[in-house]
DRENPA-3360 file (N, C-alpha, C; in nm, 2 decimals, always signed):
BEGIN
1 = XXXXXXXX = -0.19/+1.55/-1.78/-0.23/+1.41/-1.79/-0.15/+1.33/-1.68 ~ -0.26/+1.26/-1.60/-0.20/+1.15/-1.52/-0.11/+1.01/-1.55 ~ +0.03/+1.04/-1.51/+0.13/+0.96/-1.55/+0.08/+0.74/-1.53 ~ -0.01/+0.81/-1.43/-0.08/+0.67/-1.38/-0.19/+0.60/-1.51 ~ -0.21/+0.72/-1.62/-0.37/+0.64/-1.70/-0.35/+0.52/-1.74 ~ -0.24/+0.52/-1.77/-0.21/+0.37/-1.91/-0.24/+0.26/-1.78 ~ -0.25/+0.25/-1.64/-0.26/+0.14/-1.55/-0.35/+0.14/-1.55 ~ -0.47/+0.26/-1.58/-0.65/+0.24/-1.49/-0.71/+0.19/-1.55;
9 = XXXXXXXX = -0.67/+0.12/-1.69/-0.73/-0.09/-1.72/-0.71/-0.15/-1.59 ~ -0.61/-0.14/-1.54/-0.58/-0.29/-1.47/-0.65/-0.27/-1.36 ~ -0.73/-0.14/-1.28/-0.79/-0.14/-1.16/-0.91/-0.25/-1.17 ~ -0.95/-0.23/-1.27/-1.07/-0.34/-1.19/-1.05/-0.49/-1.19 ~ -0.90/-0.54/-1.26/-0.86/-0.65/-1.26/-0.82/-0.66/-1.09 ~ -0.80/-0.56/-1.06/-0.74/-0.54/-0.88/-0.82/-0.54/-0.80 ~ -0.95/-0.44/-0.83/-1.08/-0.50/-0.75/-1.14/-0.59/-0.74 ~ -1.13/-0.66/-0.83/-1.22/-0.81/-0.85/-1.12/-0.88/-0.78;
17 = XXXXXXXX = -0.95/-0.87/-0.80/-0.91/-0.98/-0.68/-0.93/-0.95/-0.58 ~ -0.96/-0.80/-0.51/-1.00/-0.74/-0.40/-1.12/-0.80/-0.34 ~ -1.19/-0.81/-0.41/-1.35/-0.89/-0.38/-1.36/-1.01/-0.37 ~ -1.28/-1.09/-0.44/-1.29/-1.24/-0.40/-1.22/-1.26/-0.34 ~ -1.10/-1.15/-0.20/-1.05/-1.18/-0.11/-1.11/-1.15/-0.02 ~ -1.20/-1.09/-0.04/-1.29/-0.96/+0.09/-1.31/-1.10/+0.22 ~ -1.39/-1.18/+0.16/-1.40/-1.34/+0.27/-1.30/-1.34/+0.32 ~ -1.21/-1.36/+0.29/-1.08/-1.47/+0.33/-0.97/-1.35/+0.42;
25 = XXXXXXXX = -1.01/-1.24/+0.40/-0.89/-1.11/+0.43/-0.88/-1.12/+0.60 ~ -0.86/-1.18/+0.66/-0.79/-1.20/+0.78/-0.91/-1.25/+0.86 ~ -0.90/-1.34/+0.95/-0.97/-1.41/+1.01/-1.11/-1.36/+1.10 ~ -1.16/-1.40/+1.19/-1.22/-1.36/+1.34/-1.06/-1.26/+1.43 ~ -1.06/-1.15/+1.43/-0.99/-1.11/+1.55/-1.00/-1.10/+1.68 ~ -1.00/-1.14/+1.81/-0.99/-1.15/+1.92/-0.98/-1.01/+2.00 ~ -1.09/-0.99/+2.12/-1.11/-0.86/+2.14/-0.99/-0.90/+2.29 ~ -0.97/-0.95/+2.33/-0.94/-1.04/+2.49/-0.75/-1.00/+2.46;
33 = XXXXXXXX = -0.70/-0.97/+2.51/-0.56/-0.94/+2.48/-0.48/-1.08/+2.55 ~ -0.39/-1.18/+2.45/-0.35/-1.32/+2.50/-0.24/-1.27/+2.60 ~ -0.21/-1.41/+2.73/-0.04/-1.38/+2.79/-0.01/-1.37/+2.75 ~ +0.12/-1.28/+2.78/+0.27/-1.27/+2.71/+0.25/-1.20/+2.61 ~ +0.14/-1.13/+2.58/+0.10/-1.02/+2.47/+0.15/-0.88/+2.48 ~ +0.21/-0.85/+2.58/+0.19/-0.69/+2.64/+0.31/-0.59/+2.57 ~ +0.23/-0.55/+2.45/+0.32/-0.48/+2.36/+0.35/-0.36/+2.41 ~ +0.30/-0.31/+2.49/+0.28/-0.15/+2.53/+0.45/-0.12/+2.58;
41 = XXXXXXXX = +0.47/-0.02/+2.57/+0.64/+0.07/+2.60/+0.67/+0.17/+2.49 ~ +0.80/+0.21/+2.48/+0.84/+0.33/+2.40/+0.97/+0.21/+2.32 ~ +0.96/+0.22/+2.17/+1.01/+0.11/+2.09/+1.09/+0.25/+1.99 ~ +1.20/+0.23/+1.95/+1.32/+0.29/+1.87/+1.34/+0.16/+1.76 ~ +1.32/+0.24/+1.63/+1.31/+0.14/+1.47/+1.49/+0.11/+1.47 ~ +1.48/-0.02/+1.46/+1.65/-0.10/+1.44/+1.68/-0.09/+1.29 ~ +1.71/+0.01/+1.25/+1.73/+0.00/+1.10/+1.82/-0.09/+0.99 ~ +1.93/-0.17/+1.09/+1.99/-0.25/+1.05/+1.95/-0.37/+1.07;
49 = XXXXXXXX = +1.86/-0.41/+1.14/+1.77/-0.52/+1.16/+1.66/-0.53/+1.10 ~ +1.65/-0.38/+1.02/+1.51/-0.41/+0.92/+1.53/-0.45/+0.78 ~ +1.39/-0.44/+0.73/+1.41/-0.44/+0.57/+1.41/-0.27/+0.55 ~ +1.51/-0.24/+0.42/+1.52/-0.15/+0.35/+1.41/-0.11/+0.27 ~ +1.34/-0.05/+0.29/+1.23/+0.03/+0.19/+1.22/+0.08/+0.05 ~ +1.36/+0.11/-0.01/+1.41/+0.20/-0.05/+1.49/+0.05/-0.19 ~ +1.46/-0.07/-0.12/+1.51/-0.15/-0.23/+1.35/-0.21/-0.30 ~ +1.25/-0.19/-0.19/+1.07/-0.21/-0.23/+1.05/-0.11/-0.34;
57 = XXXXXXXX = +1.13/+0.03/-0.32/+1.08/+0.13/-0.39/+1.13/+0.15/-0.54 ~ +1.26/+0.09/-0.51/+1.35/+0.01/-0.65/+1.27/-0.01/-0.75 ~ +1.22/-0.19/-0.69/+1.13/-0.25/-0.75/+1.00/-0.25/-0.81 ~ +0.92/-0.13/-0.71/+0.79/-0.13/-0.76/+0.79/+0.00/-0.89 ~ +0.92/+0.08/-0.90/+0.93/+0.16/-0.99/+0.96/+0.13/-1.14 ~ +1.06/+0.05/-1.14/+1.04/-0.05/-1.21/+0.98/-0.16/-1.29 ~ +0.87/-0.22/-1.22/+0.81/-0.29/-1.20/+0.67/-0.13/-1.30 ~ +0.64/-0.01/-1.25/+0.57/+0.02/-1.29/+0.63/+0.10/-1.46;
65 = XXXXXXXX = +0.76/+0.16/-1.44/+0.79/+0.19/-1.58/+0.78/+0.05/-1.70 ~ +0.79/-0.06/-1.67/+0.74/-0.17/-1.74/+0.60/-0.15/-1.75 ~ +0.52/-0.13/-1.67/+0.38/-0.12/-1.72/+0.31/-0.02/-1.83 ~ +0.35/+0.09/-1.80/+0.33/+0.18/-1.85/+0.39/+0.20/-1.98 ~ +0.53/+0.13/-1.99/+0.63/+0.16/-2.14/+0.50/+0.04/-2.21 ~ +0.46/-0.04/-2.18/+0.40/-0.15/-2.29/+0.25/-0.10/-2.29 ~ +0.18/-0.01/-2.21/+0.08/+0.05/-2.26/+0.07/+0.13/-2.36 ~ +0.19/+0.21/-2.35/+0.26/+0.31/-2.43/+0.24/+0.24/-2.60;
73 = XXXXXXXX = +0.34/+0.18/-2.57/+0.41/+0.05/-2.74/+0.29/+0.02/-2.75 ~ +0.16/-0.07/-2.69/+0.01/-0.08/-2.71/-0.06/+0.02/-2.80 ~ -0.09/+0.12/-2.78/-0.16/+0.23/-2.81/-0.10/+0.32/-2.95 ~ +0.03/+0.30/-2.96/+0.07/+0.32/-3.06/+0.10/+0.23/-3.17 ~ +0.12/+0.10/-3.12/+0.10/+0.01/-3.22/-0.06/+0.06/-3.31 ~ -0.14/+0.03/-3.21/-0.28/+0.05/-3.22/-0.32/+0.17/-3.34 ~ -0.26/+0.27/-3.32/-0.22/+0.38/-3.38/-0.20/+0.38/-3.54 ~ -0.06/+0.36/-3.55/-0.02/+0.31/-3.64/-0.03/+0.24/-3.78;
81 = XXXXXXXX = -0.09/+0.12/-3.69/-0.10/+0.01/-3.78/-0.19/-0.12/-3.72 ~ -0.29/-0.03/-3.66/-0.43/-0.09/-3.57/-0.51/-0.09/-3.72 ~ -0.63/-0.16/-3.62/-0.78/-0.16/-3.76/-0.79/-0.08/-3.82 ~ -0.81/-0.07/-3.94/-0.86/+0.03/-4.05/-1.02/+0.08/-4.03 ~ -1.08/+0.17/-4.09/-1.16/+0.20/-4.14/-1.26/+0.13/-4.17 ~ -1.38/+0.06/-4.08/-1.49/+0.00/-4.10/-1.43/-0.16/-4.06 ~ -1.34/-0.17/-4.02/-1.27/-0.28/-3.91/-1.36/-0.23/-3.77 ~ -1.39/-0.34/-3.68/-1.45/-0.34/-3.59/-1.35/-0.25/-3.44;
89 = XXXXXXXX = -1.37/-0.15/-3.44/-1.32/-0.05/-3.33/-1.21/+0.00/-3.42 ~ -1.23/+0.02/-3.57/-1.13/+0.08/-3.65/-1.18/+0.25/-3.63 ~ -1.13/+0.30/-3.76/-1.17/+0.42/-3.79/-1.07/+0.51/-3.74 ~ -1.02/+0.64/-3.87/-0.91/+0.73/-3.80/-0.95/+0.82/-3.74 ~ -1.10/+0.86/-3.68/-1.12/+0.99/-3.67/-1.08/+1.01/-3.53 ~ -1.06/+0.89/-3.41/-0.94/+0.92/-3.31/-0.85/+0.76/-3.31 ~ -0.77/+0.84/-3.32/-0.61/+0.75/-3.33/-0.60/+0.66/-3.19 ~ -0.63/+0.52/-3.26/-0.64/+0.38/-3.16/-0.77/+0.39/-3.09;
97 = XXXXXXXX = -0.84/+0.41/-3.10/-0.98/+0.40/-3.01/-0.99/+0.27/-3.04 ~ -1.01/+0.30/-2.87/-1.01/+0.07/-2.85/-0.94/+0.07/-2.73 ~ -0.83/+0.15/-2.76/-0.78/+0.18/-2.65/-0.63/+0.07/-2.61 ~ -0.62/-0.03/-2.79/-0.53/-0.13/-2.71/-0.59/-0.19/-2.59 ~ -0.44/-0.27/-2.54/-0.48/-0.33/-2.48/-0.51/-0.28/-2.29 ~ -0.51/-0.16/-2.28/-0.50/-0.08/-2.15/-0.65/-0.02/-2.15 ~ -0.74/+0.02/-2.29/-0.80/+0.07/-2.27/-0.78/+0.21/-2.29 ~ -0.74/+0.32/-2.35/-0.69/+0.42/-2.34/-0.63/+0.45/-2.47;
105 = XXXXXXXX = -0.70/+0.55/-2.53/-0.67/+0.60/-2.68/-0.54/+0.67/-2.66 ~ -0.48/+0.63/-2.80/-0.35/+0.62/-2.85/-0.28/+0.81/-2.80 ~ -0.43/+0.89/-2.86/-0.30/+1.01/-2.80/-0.36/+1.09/-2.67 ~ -0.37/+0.98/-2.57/-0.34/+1.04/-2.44/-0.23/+0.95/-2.37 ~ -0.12/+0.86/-2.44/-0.03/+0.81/-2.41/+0.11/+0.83/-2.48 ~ +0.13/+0.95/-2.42/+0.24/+1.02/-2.54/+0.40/+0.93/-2.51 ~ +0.48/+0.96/-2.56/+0.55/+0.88/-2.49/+0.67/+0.95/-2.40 ~ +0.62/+1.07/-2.42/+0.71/+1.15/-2.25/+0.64/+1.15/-2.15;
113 = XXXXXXXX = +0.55/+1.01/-2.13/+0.53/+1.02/-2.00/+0.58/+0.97/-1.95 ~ +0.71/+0.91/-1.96/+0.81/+0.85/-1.94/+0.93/+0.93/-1.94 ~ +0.92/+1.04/-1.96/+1.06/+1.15/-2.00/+1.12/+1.16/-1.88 ~ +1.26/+1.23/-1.91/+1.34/+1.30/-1.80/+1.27/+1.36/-1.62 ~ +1.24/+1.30/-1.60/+1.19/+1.37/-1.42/+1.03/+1.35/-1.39 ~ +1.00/+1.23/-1.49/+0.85/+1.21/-1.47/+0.88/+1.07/-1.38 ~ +0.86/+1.06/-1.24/+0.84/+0.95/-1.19/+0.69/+0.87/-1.19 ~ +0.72/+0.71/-1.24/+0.58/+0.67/-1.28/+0.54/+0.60/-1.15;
121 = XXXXXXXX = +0.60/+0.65/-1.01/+0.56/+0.59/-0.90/+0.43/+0.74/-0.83 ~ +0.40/+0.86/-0.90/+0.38/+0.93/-0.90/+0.23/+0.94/-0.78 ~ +0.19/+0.87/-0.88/+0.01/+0.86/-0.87/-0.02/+0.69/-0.85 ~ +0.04/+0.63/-0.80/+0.05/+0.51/-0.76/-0.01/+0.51/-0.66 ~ -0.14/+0.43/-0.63/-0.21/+0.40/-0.51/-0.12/+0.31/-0.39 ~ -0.04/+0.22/-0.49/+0.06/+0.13/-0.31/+0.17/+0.22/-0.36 ~ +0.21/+0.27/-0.38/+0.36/+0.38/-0.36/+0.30/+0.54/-0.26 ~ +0.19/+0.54/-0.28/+0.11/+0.61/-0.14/+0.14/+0.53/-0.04;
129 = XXXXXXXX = +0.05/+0.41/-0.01/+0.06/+0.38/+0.11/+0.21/+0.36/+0.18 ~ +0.28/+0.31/+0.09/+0.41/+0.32/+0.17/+0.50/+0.40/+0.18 ~ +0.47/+0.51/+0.13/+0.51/+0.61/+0.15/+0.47/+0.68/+0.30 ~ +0.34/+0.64/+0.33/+0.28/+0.70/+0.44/+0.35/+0.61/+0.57 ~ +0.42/+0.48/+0.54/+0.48/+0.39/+0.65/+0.58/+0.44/+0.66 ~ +0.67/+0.49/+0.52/+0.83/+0.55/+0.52/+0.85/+0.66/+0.63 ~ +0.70/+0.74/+0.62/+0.72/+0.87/+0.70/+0.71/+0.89/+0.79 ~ +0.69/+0.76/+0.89/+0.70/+0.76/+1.02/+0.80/+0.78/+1.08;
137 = XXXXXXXX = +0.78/+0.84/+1.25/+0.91/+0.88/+1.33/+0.96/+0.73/+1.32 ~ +1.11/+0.76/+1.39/+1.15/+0.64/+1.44/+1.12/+0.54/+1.54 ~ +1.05/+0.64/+1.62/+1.02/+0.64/+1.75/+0.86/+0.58/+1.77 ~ +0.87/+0.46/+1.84/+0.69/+0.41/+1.83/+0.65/+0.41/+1.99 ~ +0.55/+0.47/+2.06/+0.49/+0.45/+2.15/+0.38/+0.35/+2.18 ~ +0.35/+0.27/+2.26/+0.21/+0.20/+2.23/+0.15/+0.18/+2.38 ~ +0.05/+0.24/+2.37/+0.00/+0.23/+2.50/-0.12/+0.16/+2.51 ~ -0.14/+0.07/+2.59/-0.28/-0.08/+2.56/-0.33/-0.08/+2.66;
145 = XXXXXXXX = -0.46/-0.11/+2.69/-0.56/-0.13/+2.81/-0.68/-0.22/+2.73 ~ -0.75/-0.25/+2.80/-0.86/-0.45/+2.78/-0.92/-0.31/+2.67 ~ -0.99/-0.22/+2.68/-1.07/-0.13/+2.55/-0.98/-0.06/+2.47 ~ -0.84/-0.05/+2.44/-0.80/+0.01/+2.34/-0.65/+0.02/+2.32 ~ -0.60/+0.01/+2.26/-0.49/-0.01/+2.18/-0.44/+0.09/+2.10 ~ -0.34/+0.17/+2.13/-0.27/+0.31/+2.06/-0.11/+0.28/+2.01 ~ -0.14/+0.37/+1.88/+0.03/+0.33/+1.82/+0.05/+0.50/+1.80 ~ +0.16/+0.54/+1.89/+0.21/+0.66/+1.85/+0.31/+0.69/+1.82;
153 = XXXXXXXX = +0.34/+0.75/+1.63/+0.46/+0.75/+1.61/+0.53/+0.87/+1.62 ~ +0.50/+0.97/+1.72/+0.51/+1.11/+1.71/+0.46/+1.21/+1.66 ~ +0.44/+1.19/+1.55/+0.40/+1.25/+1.42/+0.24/+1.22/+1.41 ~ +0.19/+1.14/+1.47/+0.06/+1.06/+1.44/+0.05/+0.95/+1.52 ~ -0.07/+0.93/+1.58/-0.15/+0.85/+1.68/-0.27/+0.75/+1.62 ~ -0.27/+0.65/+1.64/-0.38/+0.56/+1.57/-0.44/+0.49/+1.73 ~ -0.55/+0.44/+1.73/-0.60/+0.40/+1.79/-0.75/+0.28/+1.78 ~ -0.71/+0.20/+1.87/-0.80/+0.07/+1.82/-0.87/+0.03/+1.93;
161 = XXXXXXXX = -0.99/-0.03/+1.86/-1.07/-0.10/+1.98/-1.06/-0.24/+1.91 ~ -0.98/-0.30/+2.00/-0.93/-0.47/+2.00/-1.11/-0.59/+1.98 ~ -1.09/-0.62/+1.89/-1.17/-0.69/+1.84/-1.29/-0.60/+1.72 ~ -1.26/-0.48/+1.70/-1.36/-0.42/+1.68/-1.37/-0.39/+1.52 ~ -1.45/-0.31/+1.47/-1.46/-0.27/+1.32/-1.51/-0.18/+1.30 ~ -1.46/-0.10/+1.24/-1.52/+0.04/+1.17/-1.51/+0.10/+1.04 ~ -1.58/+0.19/+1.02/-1.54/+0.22/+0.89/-1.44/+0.41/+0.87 ~ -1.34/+0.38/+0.78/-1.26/+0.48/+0.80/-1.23/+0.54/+0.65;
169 = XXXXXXXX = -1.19/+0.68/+0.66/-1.19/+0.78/+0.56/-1.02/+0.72/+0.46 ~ -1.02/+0.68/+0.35/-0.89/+0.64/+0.24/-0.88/+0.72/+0.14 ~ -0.78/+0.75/+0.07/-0.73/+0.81/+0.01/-0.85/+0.77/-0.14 ~ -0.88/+0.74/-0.17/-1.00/+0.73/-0.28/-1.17/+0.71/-0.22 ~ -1.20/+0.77/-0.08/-1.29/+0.73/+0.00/-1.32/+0.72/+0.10 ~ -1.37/+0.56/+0.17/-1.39/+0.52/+0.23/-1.31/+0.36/+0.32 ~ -1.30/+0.32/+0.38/-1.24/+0.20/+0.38/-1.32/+0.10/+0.51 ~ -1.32/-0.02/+0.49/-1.37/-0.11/+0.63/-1.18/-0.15/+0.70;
177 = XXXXXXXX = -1.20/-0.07/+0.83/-1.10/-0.16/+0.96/-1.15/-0.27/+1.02 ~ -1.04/-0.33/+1.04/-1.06/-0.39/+1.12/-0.97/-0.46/+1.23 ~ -0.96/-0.49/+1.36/-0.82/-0.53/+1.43/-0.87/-0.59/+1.55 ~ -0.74/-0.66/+1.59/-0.78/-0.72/+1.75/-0.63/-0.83/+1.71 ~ -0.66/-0.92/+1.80/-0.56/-1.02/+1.82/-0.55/-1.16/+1.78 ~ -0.44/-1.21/+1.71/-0.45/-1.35/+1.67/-0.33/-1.39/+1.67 ~ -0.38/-1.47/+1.78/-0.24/-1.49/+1.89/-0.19/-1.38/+1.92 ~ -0.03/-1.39/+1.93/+0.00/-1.37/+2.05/+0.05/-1.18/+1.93;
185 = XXXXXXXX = -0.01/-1.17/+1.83/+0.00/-1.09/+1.70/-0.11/-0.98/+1.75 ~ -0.11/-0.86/+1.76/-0.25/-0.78/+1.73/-0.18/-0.71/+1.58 ~ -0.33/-0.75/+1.51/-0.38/-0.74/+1.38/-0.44/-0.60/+1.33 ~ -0.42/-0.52/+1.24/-0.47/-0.46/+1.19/-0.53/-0.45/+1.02 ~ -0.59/-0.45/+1.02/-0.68/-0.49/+0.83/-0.73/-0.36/+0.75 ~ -0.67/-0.33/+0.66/-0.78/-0.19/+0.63/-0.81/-0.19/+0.46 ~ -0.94/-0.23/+0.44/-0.99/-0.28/+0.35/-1.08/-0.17/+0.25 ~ -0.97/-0.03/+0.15/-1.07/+0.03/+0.06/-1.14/-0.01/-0.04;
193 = XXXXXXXX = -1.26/+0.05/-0.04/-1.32/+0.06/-0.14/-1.24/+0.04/-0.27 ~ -1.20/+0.16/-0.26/-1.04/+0.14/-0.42/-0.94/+0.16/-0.36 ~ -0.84/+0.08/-0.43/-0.72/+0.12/-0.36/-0.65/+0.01/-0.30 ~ -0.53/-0.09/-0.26/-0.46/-0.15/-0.21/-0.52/-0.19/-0.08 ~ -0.55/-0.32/-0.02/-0.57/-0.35/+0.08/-0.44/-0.31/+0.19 ~ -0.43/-0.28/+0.28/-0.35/-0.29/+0.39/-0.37/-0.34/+0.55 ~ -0.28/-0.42/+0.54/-0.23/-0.45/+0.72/-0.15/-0.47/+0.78 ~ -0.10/-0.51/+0.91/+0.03/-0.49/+1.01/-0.03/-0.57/+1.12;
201 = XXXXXXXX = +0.10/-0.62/+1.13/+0.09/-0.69/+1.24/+0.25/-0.64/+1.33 ~ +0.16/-0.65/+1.46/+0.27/-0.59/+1.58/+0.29/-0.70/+1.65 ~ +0.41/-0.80/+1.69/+0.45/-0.91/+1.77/+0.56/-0.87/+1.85 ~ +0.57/-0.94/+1.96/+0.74/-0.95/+1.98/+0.82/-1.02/+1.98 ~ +0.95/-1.00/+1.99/+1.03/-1.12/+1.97/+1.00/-1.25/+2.03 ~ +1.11/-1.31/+2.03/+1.09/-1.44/+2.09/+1.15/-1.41/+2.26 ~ +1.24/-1.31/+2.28/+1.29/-1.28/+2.44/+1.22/-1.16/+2.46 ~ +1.12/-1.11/+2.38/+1.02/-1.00/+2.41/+1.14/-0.89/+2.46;
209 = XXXXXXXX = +1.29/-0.87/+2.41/+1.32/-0.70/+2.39/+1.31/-0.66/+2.27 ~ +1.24/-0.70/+2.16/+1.21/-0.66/+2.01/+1.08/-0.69/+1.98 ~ +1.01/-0.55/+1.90/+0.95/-0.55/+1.85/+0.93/-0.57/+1.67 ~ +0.81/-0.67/+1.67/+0.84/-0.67/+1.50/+0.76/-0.63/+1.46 ~ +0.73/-0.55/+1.37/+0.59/-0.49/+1.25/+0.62/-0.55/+1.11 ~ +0.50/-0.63/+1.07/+0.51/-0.67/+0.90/+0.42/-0.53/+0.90 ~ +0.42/-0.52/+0.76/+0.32/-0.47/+0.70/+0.33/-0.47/+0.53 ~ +0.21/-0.49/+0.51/+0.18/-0.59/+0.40/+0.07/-0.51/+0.31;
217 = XXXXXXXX = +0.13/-0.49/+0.19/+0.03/-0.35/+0.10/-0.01/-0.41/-0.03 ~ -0.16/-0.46/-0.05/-0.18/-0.51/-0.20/-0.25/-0.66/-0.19 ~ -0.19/-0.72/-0.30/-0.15/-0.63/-0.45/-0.25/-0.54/-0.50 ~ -0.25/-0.47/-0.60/-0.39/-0.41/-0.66/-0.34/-0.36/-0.82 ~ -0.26/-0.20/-0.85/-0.23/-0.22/-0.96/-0.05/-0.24/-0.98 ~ +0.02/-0.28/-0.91/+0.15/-0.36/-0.87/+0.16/-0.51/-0.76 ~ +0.25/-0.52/-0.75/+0.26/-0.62/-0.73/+0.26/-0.60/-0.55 ~ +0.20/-0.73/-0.47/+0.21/-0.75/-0.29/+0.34/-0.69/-0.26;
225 = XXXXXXXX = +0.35/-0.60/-0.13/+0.45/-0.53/-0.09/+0.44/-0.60/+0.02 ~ +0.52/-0.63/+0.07/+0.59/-0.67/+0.25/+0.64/-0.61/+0.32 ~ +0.66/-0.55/+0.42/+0.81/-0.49/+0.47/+0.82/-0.52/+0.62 ~ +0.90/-0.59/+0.67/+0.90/-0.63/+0.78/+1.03/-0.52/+0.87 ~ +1.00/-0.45/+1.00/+1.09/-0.33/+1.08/+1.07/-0.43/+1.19 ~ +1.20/-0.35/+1.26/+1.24/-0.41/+1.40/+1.28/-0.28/+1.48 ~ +1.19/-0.30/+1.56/+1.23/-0.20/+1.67/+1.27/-0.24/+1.83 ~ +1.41/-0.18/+1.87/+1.42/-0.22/+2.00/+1.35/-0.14/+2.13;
233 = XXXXXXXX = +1.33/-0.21/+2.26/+1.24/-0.13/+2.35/+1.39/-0.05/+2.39 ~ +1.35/+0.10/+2.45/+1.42/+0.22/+2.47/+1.34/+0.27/+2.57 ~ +1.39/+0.33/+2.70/+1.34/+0.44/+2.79/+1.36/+0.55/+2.76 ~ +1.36/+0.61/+2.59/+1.44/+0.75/+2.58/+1.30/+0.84/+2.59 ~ +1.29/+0.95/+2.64/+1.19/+1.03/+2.55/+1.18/+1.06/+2.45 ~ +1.04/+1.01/+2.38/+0.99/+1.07/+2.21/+1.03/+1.18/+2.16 ~ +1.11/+1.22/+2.06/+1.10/+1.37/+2.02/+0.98/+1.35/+1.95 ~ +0.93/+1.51/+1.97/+0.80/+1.55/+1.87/+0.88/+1.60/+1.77;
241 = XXXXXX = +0.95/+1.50/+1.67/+0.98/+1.52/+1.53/+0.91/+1.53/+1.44 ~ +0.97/+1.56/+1.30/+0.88/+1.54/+1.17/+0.94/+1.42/+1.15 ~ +0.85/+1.36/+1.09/+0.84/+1.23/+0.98/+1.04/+1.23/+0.93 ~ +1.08/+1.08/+0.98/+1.19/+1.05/+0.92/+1.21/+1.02/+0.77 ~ +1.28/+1.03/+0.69/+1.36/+1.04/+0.52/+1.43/+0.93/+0.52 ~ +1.33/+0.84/+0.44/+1.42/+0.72/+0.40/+1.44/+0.75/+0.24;
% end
């Protein structure tokens, strides 16, 4: 059993805010690259100048064993000492059908899914995504021209057509991109089907020798993630590493 069930009530509460953001989810992007834009060079992550990841991942674990312990105590309440017998979604022939308040009958929420070595960030759709940011090199390459826009972290290469839109493969599907420039920011949007919205924004400092990356995951079934990195510009050569361990 998926450590995640007792949350898959709350998905469609997260798509429907997904949907009535879909409008508003980042503006017109700019295909035209502005002055004083020119992000391109070889950038090394300032780790003491960033945000910790690892205090996000605290949080959202937390944040999820709360969800899950009160689906739990739900379903068993439900159980227990739920409707009777010819009570409207009563009846013992399965224990809590109704599902409480999650949706989800009482004995497929046992309560070691919460035991010794079960992490409930497991099957977490934004504990994916940021896991996929954590596992970046340290090392960012970006190479830009008026048709396209590349971020290479060693490990992996993305690439963009600056003002453009397409549709790309997500961990539950399908997803709509989308990117380009607003101001002096190039923008990225990536909008699944199911699943946490995500974007990034790549700026430079204000004396342009730092790079900044937000990147921004959610909300959907936890709460909006942020994490803003700082990378300084470097002439080192890239190792073709694996994915850094935060």
């Amino acid at each position: 059993m998926s450590m995640w069930r007792p949350l898959r009530a709350v998905l469609p509460i997260a798509l429907l805010a997904a949907a009535v953001l879909s409008g508003c989810f980042g503006g017109r992007l700019a295909a035209d690259e502005p002055a004083g834009a020119r992000l391109q060079g070889t950038w090394k992550l300032n780790r003491a100048a960033s945000e910790d990841p690892q205090q996000i991942v605290q949080r959202l674990r937390a944040e999820a064993t709360k969800k899950i312990q009160r689906a739990i105590n739900a379903a068993q309440a439900m159980g227990e000492g739920g409707p009777g017998p010819g009570s409207p979604g009563g009846g013992q022939g399965r224990r809590g059908q109704g599902g409480g308040s999650y949706g989800e009958p009482a004995d497929e929420l046992p309560p070691q899914a919460l035991g010794p070595g079960m992490d409930p960030l497991r099957n977490s759709p934004t504990m994916h995504a940021l896991r996929d940011v954590m596992q970046r090199s340290d090392y960012l390459t970006i190479r830009q021209s008026p048709e396209q826009i590349s971020f290479d972290y060693g490990t992996i290469v993305r690439s963009y057509t600056p003002g453009g839109h397409s549709v790309v493969s997500s961990e539950n599907g399908v997803a709509d991109q989308t990117s380009g420039w607003s101001g002096k920011e190039y923008v990225i949007h990536i909008r699944p089907q199911v699943g946490p919205a995500f974007s990034e924004e790549y700026a430079l400092s204000a004396d342009g020798k730092q790079l900044i990356v937000k990147t921004h995951i959610g909300p959907f079934e936890l709460q909006k993630v942020n994490l803003t990195r700082v990378y300084d510009a470097t002439g080192a050569v890239v190792p073709n590493s694996g994915p850094s361990n935060e």
